[in-house]
Structure formats: structure tokens, C-alpha cells
N, C-alpha and C positions, 0 to 999 in steps of 0.2 A: 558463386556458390556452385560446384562439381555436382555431379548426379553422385549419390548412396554408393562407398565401396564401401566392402569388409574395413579396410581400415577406418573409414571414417566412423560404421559404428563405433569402433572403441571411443571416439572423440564424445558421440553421444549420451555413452554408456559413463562417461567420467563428467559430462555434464552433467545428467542425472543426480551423479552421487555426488557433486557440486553443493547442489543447489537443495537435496538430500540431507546432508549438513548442515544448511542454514535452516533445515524445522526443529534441530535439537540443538541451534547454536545459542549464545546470547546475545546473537548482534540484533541491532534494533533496525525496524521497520526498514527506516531507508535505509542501512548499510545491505539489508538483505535482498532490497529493491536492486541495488547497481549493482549486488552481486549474479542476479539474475541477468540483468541484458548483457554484462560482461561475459558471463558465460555463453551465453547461446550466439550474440556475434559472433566469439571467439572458435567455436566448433563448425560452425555452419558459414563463417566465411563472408558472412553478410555487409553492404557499407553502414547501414543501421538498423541496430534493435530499440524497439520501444516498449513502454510495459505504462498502458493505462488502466486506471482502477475507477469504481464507480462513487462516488460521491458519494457518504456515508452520512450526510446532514438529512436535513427534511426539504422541504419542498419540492418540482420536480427535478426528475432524477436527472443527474449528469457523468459525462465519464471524462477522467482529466489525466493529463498528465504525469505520470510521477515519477520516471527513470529513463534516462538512456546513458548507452556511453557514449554518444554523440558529441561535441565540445563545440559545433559551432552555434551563435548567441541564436542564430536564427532556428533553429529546432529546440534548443535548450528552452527556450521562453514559456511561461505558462501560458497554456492552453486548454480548455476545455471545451464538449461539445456536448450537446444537448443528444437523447438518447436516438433521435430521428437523423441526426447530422452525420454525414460521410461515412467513411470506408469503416470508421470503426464503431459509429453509433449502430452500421445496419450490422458486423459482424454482434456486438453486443447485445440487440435487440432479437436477431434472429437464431442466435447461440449455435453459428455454424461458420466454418473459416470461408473467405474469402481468396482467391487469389487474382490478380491483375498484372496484366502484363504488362501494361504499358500506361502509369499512373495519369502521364500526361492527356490520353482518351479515357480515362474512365471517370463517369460521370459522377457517382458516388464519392471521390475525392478531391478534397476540402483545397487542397495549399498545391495548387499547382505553380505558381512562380515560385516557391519555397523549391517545390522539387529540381524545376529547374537550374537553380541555383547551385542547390547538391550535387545536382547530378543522378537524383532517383529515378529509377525507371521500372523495375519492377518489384512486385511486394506479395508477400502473405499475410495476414493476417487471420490470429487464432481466438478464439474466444478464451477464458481462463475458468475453467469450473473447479466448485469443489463434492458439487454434487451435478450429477446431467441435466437436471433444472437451474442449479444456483449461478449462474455467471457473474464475477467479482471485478473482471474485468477483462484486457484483450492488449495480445501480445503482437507485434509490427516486426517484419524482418523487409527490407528494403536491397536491395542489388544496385549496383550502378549500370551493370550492361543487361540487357534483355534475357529474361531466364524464366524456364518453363518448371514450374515447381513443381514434382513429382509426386504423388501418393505417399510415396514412402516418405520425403522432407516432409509432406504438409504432416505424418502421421507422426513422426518423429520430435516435430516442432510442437505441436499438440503437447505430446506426452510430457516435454519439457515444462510448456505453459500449466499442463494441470497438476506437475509436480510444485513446481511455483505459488499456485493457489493453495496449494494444503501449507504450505510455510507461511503464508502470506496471514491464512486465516489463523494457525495455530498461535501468529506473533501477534495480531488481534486481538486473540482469546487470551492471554498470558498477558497483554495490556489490561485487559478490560477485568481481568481478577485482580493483579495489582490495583488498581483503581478504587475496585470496590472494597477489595482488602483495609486499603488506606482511609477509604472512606468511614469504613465500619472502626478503626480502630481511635479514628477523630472522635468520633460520635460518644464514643467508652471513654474517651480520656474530659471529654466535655463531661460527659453524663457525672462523672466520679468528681469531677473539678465544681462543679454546679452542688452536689451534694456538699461538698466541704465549708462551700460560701453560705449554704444553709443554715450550717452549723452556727459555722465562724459568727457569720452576719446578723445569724436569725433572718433571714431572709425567706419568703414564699418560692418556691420552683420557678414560678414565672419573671422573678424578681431578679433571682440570682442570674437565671441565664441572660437577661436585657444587661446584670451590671457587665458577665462576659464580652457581650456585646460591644457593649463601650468600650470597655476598655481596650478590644480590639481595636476600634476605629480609631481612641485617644491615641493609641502607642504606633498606631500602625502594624499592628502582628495580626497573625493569624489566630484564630478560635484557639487552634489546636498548641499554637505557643504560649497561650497565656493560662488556657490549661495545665501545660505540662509546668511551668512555674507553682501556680498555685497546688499540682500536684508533690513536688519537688520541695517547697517551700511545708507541706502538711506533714514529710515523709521524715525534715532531718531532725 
């Protein structure tokens, strides 16, 4: 990775609007994930970019894997690390970049016979916000030969990563309304299906919606398919 020329901004500048693109594309989570480390290898020259995200289930918290354009089996593999663990738990925890020159002395990092194998030797690592407090997760730029990361890379690399985080979170958000969308329109096509059995059946509220029940389980479909039949079947 060369020290910051003028031209290299441009390389940055068309990362940006890269990765800009994926907050108003319609590619899904992970297409937008390897669109990210593709880019920012690709600009900055680096032998790997990684891009990990923070475990969005319950119990404590972790941060794991989710992209690189890496190809070999030995970095590709799932990994995760608890939020106390290595180069990227303390950048995560402490929501401030890291850089290391020389991975193979730094004690904070995890997979030193992995590096050696690659061939890693030195690295930055960025946090990813989408707010100055919110960190979603933490981006890895790795070199093969010894390299002194500049202010201007680490600031440059930053801006990527927290460009990153706003696509990340907005394909989140735009999941999690589908979601509910779908959910809510289940619920309507039950509620109207459960009505109809009332009718039909003379059935209690409570009654109808258990015979739903069944008959899900009996046919193996969904709520929401046996619904829309019994809706389909009241409408011709």
C-alpha cells in the first residue's frame, strides 16, 4: 500500500461512491458485504480486507466474521471472537482504529501461525460506526510487506468503513420492515380467515383459530397458506 497521492484520492473518491450505491441498491446484506472489502482492497492495494459485524442475537455479545475477498480456506472459515478478544475485539470495544506493524509481535492478535502462512505482516484496523457511539462492527486492511499507515490511509480507510455502516444498517432497516410488513399482513389474512370459519363453522374465535392450527400442522403449510385458501375459496 503506496503513501496518499493525488491520484490515489480519486481511487478513494470512486470507492466511496462504490459503496454509496450499495445504501440505495437492492443487493442483499451479503452481496453488499463483499461489495465492500472488494472495493477497499481494490483502492488501497492491500493483500486483505476483512469486514466483521457484531452478533445481533442475545447473550454476550460477539463480533464475527462476515466478508472478505480473501479465497484462501484458512481466513475464509468462520470465526468469531468474544468482545475482550484480539486486534479486533479491543478496536470494537474501545471504538478507536488500531494499527500494527508487525502482527507477528503484537500481542493483541489472535492467529499468528494463520498470518504466517499468508504472509501478513502489517494491518489497520477501523471500527465501523453509524453513530460516534454506535460501533456495528470493524474493518481489517492487512499488507504483506512492513507498512507504516499514515493518518491520512487510517482517515481515509475510516471514512470508507463508516460509509459501509450506513449501507449496512439501512439493508438492516429495509430487512427488519419487510419483516414486519410480512408479518403484519399474516396476521390480517389469518384474522379475516379465522372470521370466515366462524361463519362457515359456527365456531368460537378460539376454536376457529386452533382448527387453523391444525390444519397447518395436518397439511404441513403455513398459517398464512391455509389462510389464503380459505380466503380464496370464500371470495369465488
Amino acid at each position: 500500500m503506496d503513501e496518499i497521492t493525488p491520484g490515489t484520492y480519486d481511487k478513494y473518491i470512486k470507492a466511496l461512491m462504490d459503496v454509496s450505491e450499495a445504501i440505495t441498491s437492492d443487493l442483499y446484506l451479503e452481496d453488499i458485504l463483499k461489495l465492500i472489502v472488494m472495493v477497499t482492497a481494490k483502492v488501497t492495494g492491500v493483500e486483505i480486507c476483512s469486514l466483521w459485524l457484531m452478533d445481533e442475537g442475545e447473550g454476550p455479545q460477539r463480533i464475527r466474521l462476515k466478508a472478505t475477498q480473501a479465497i484462501d480456506p484458512d481466513y475464509v472459515k468462520d470465526r468469531a471472537l468474544n468482545m475482550n478478544e484480539g486486534v479486533v475485539g479491543f478496536v470494537a470495544s474501545n471504538n478507536k482504529p488500531l494499527i500494527v506493524k508487525d502482527v507477528l509481535k503484537e500481542r493483541l492478535f489472535k492467529e499468528k501461525e494463520m498470518a504466517k502462512k499468508l504472509g501478513l505482516v502489517s494491518m489497520v484496523s477501523v471500527p465501523m460506526h453509524v453513530r460516534e457511539d454506535k460501533v456495528i462492527g470493524v474493518l481489517n486492511c492487512f499488507t504483506a510487506e512492513a507498512h507504516d499507515f499514515s493518518q491520512t490511509e487510517v482517515n481515509l480507510i475510516t471514512t470508507v468503513a463508516n460509509q459501509a455502516a450506513i449501507a449496512i444498517e439501512n439493508t438492516r432497516l429495509l430487512v427488519r420492515t419487510k419483516v414486519i410488513e410480512e408479518e403484519l399482513e399474516t396476521r390480517k389474512k389469518i384474522e379475516r380467515a379465522k372470521e370466515i370459519l366462524m361463519v362457515k363453522k359456527n365456531l368460537p374465535a378460539d376454536k376457529a383459530f386452533r382448527w387453523l392450527q391444525k390444519k397447518s400442522m395436518d397439511t404441513r403449510k403455513s398459517m398464512r397458506e391455509i389462510a389464503d385458501a380459505i380466503i380464496i375459496s370464500q371470495d369465488l
